[in-house]
C-alpha positions in Angstrom: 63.4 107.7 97.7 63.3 105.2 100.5 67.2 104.9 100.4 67.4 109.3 100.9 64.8 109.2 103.6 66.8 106.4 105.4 70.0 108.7 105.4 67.7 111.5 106.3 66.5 109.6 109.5 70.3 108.5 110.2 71.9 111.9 109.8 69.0 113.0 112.8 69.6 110.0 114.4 73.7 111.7 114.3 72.9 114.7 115.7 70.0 113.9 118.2 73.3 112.0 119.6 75.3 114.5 120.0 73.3 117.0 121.0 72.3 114.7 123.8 76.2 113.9 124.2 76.5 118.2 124.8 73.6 118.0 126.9 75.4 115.0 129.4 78.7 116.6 129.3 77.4 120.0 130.4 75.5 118.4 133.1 78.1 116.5 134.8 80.4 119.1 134.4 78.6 122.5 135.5 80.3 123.3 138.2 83.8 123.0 136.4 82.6 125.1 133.4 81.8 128.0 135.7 85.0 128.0 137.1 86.4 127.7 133.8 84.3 130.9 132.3 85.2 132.5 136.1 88.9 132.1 135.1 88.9 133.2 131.9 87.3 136.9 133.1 90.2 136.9 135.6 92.2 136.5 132.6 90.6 139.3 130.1 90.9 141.4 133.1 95.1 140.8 133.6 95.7 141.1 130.0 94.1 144.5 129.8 96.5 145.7 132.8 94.0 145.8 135.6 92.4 148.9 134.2 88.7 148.0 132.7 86.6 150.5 131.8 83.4 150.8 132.4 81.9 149.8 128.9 84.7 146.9 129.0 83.4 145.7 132.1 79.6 145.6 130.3 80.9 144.2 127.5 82.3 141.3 129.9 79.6 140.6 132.1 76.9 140.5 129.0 79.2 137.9 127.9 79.9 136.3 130.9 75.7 136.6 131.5 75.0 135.0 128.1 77.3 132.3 128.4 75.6 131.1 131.8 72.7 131.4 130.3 73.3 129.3 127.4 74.4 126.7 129.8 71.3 127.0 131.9 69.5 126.4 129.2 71.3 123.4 127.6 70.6 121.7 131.3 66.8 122.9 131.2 66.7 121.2 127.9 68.4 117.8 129.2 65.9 118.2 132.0 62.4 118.3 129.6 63.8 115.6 128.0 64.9 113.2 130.7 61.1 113.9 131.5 59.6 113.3 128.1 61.5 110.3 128.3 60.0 109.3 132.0 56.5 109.7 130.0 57.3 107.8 127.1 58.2 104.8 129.2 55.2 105.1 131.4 53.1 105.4 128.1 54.6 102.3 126.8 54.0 100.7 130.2 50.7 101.7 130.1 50.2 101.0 126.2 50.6 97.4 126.7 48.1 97.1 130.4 45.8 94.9 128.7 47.7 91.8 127.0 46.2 89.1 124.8 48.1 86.4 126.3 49.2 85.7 130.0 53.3 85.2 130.1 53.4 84.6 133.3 57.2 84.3 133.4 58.4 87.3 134.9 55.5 87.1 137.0 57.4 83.7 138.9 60.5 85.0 138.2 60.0 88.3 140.6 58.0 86.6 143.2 59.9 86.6 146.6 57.5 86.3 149.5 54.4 85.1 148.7 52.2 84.0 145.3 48.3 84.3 145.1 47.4 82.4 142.1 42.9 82.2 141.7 40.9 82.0 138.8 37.8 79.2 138.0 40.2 76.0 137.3 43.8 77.7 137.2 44.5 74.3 135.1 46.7 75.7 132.5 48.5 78.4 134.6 49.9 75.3 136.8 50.7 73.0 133.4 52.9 75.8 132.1 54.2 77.1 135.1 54.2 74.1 137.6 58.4 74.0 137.3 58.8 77.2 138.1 56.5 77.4 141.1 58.3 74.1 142.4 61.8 76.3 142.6 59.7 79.0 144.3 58.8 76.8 146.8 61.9 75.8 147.0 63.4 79.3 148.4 60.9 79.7 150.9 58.0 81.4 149.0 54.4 80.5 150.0 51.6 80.0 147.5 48.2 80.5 148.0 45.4 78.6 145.2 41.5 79.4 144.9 39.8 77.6 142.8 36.2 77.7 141.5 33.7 75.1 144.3 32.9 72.2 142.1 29.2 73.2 144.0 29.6 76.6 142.0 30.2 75.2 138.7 26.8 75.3 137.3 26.0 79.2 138.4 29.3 80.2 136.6 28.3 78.2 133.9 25.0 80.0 133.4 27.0 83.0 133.6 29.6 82.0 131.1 27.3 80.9 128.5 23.9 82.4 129.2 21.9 79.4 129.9 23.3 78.5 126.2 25.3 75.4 128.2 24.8 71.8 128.6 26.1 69.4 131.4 29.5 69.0 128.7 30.4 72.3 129.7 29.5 71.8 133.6 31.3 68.9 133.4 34.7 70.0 131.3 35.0 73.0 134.3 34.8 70.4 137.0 37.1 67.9 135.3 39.8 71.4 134.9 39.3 72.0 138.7 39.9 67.9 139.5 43.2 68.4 137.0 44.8 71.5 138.6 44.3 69.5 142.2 46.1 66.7 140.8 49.3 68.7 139.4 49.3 70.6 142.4 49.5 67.6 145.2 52.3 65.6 142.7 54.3 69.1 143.5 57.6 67.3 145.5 56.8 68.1 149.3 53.7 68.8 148.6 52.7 67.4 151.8 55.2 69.3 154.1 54.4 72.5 152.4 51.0 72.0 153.2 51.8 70.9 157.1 54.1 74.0 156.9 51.7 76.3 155.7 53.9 77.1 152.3 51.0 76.0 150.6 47.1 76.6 151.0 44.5 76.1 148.9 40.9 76.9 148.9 37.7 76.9 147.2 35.6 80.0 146.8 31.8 79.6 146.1 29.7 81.4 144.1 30.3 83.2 140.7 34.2 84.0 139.8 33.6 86.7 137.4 37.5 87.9 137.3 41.2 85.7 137.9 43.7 87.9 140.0 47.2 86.5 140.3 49.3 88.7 142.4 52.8 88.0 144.0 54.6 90.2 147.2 51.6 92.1 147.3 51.4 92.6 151.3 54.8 94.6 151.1 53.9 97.9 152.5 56.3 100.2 150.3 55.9 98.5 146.7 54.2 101.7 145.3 57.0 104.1 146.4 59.5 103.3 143.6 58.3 102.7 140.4 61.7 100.3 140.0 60.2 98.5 143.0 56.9 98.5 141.7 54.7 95.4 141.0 52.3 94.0 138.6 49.0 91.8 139.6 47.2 90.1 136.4 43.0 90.3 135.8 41.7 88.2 133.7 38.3 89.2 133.3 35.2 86.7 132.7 32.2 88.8 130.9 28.7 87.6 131.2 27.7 85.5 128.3 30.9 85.1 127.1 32.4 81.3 126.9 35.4 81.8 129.0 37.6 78.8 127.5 37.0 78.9 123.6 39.1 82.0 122.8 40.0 83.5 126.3 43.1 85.3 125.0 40.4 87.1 122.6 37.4 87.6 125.0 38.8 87.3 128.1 42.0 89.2 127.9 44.7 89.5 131.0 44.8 93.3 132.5 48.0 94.1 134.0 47.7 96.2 137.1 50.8 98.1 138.0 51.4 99.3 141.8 52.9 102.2 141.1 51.1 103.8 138.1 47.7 102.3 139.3 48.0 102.7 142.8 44.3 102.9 143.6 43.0 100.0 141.3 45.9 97.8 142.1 44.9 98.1 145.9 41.4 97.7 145.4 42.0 94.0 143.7 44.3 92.9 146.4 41.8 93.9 149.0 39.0 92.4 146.8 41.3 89.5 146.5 42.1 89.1 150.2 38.6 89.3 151.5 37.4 86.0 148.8 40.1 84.5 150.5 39.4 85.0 153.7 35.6 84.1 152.9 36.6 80.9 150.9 36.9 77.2 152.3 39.9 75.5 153.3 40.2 71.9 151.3 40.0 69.0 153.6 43.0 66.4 153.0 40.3 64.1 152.0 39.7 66.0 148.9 43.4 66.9 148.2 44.5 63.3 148.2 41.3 62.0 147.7 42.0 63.0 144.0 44.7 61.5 143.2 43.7 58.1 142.7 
């Protein structure tokens, strides 16, 4: 049974083919098909002596009618399903918004301008990716950090764990933010990037209840062609909710495209840019400071 039903599914497979194969060929040849069907009535018209009569001449342009409209059709057809096919890929897009785990590579990969990386400790995000942001900084592209203030630690822990924390879980956070400023100053150059400006990194106080990680998000046209389009990556921190036992499970990563979510992906780059903006500057003190 399985076997018939798999022949079943390849004989459609066959003909959705070439009926798509029709569909193409009638499309990129229109033009050359009416001339074709154009000729031919020239033709019926010679061989019956130049004399038509008037039911002939009927006869001829119902056929000559039909035929063009069997072609119209055909194209109307390869049209709804260039579109159904359009949807389909946005509803896969969209089907897979909310990940479980953060690959971050294409994320890197893409980046040309500028990277915005901020979340409570960021600690693993630079382990994984701390290659990759090195070759980015390389070409030219600046990166921008905000981390958790180790002053803030003990409000997002209450708000992590609902007062259900002890000073091992204050601590762990501030020893994550302490780590990430460690990998991130060993970068090579780090300290002409940070003379240049390349890199800049901050502390923002109070609670961090979401991580946003965006890259060339100040270009002014990235929502006017989807194939230009961009992705920025939530990671959401829910009240009462340990944020580093299972974040994949709890805390899951919302991809936010620029194109097919124009309005909420502006809304977290301007909720992004104005943390920034109201976030602290570290001192060098603190940036080397941590490295012994």
């Amino acid at each position: 049974m399985e076997k018939k039903n798999g022949n079943v599914k390849k004989h459609s497979n066959r003909r959705d083919m070439r009926v798509i194969c029709i569909e193409e060929f009638i499309e990129n040849h229109n033009g050359k098909i009416q001339i074709v069907l154009y000729f031919l009535a020239a033709v019926v018209v010679l061989l019956l002596g130049l004399k038509v009569d008037f039911p002939a001449l009927i006869i001829m342009l119902i056929g000559l009618i039909t035929i063009d409209l069997i072609v119209s059709e055909i194209k109307n057809s390869s049209l709804h399903r260039k579109v159904n096919d359009i949807g389909r890929i946005i509803r896969n897009k969209e089907s897979t918004a909310t990940v479980k785990e953060q690959n971050l590579t294409d994320f890197f990969n893409l980046a040309s301008k500028e990277i915005f990386l901020s979340g409570i400790s960021l600690s693993h995000i630079i382990d994984d990716y701390g290659q990759m942001i090195q070759k980015k900084l390389e070409t030219g592209v600046k990166l921008k950090i905000m981390l958790l203030d180790p002053d803030s630690v003990n409000d997002n822990v209450k708000y992590l764990y609902r007062d259900k924390s002890d000073n091992d879980d204050e601590e762990e956070i501030k020893s994550r933010i302490k780590t990430t400023i460690k990998h991130i100053t060993k970068i090579r150059d780090f300290k002409d990037y940070l003379e240049k400006g390349t890199i800049e990194i901050k502390y923002a106080s109070g609670i961090l209840p979401i991580s946003v990680l965006m890259y060339d998000f100040s270009e002014q046209d990235i929502a006017k062609d989807y194939s230009k389009s961009k992705n920025l990556y939530v990671r959401t921190y829910l009240f009462g909710v340990d944020a580093f036992s299972d974040c994949d499970l709890f805390n899951p990563t919302i991809v936010v495209n620029s194109n097919t979510s124009h309005d909420a992906y502006y809304a977290y780059v301007k909720s992004s840019e104005d943390r920034w903006n109201a976030a602290t500057s570290l001192s060098k003190e603190t940036l080397f400071g941590s490295t012994g």
